[in-house]
C-alpha positions in Angstrom: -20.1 -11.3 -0.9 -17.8 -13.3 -3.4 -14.3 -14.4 -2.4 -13.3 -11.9 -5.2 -14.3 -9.0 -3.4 -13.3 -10.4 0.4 -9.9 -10.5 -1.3 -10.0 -6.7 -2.6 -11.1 -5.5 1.0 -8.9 -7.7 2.4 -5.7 -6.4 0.5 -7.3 -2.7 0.0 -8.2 -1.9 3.9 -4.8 -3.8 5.1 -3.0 -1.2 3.0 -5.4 1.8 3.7 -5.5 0.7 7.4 -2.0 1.0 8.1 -1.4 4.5 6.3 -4.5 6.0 8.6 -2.4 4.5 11.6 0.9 6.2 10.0 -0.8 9.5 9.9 -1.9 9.4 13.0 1.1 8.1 14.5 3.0 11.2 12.9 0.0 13.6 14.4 1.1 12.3 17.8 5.1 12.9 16.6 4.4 16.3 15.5 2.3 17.0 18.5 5.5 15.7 20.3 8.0 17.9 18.5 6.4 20.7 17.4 3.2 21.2 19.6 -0.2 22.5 18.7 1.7 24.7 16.1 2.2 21.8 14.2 3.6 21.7 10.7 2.9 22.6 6.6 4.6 20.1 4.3 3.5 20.5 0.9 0.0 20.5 0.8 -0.5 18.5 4.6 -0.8 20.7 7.6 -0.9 19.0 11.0 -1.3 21.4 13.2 -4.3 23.0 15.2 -5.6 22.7 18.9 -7.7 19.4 17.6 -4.4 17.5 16.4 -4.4 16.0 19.4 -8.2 14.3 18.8 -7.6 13.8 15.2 -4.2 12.1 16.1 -6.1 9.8 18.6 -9.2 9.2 15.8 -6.9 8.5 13.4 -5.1 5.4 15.0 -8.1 3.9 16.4 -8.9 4.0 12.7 -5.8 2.5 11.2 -5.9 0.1 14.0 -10.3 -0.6 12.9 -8.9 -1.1 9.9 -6.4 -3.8 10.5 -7.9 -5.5 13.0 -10.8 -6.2 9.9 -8.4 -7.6 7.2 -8.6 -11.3 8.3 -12.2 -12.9 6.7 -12.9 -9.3 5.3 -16.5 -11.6 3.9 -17.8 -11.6 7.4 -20.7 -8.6 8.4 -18.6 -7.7 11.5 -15.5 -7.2 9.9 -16.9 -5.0 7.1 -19.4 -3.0 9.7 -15.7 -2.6 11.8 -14.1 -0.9 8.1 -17.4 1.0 8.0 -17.3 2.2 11.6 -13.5 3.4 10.9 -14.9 5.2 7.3 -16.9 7.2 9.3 -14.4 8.2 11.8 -12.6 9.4 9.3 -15.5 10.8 7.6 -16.3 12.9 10.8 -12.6 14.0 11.1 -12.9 15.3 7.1 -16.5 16.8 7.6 -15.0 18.9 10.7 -11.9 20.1 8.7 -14.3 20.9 5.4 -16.5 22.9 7.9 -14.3 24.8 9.6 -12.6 25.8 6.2 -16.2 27.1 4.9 -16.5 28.9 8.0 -13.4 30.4 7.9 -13.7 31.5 4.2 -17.2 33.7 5.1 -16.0 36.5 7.2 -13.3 39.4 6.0 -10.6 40.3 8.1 -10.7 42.6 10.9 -10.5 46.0 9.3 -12.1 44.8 6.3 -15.8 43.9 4.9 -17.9 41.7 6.9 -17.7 39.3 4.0 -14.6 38.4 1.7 -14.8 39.2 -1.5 -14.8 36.4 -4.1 -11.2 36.3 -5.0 -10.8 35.5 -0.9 -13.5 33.5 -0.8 -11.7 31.0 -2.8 -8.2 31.8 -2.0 -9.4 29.8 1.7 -9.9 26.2 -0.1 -6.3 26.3 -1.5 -3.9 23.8 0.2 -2.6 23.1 2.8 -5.4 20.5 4.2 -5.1 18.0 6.9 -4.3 14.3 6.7 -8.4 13.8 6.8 -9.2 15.6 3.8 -6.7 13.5 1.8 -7.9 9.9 3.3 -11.3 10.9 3.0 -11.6 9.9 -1.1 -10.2 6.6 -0.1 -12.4 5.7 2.9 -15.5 6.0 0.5 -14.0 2.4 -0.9 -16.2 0.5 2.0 -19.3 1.2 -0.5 -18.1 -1.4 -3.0 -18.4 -4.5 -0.6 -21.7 -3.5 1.2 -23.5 -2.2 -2.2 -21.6 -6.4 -3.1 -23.3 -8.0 0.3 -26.2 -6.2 -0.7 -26.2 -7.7 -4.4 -25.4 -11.1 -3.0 -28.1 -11.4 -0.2 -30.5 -9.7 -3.5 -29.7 -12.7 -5.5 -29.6 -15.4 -2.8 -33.3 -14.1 -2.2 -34.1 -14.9 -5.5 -33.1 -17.8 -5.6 -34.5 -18.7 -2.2 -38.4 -17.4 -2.1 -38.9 -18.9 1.1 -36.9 -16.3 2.6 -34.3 -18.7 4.0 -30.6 -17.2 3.5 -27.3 -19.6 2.8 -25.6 -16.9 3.0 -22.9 -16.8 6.3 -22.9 -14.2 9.2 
């Protein structure tokens, strides 16, 4: 990986890091305040019998996250960044499910199904702090597709399959 790209994880995952840890700080505030009714501002909702576990996911992310910043070029440090993406990942798959199963069934005196307009009306905000990380945590793919490049070109250039590439 080139010093180019340490840098930009470096800077990128430092900042990302400690927003994930802010979010879930503020899960554990609202849980605090408000309980498991949580709150709508805008388009975040934290709220739901899970804040709790998404709260908890959320700063062991952040803190993943910063705890990688410092010699971002080493393997460990970006598989740690990739082991918090897929928290997060996780966390934004279960909120993305649960909205597609909510959106299939109609209400209780109504058809078994909801009609289209329904139907979409369900994937309208609010979403949870997941859902809006989630773009963001799909950042990790530039330096391992780059480690991958690298290790590709130092092969090249080394036949004998010896690597001076550091671990």
């Amino acid at each position: 990986m080139s010093d180019r790209t340490a840098k930009f994880g470096s800077i990128y995952f430092g900042i990302f890091g400690a927003i994930v840890l802010i979010f879930g700080i503020a899960g554990f505030v609202v849980i605090g305040v408000h309980g498991t009714e949580g709150i709508i501002w805008g388009p975040l909702e934290m709220s739901g019998m899970f804040l709790v576990w998404e709260a908890i996911i959320l700063v062991a992310a952040g803190a993943m996250y910063l705890s990688s910043v410092g010699n971002f070029g080493d393997v460990r440090q970006v598989a740690k960044s990739l082991a918090a993406s897929i928290m997060i990942w996780i966390v934004a798959g279960m909120a993305i499910w649960a909205m597609f199963a909510g959106s299939i069934p109609g209400g209780e005196e109504g058809p078994w199904f909801n009609p289209p307009s329904d139907f979409a009306d369900c994937y309208a905000p609010p979403y949870t702090p997941a859902m809006f990380l989630l773009p963001f945590s799909l950042a990790i793919i530039y330096p391992i597709r780059s480690r991958r490049r690298a290790e590709a070109r130092e092969e090249a250039k080394n036949p004998d399959g010896t690597s001076t590439l550091q671990f």
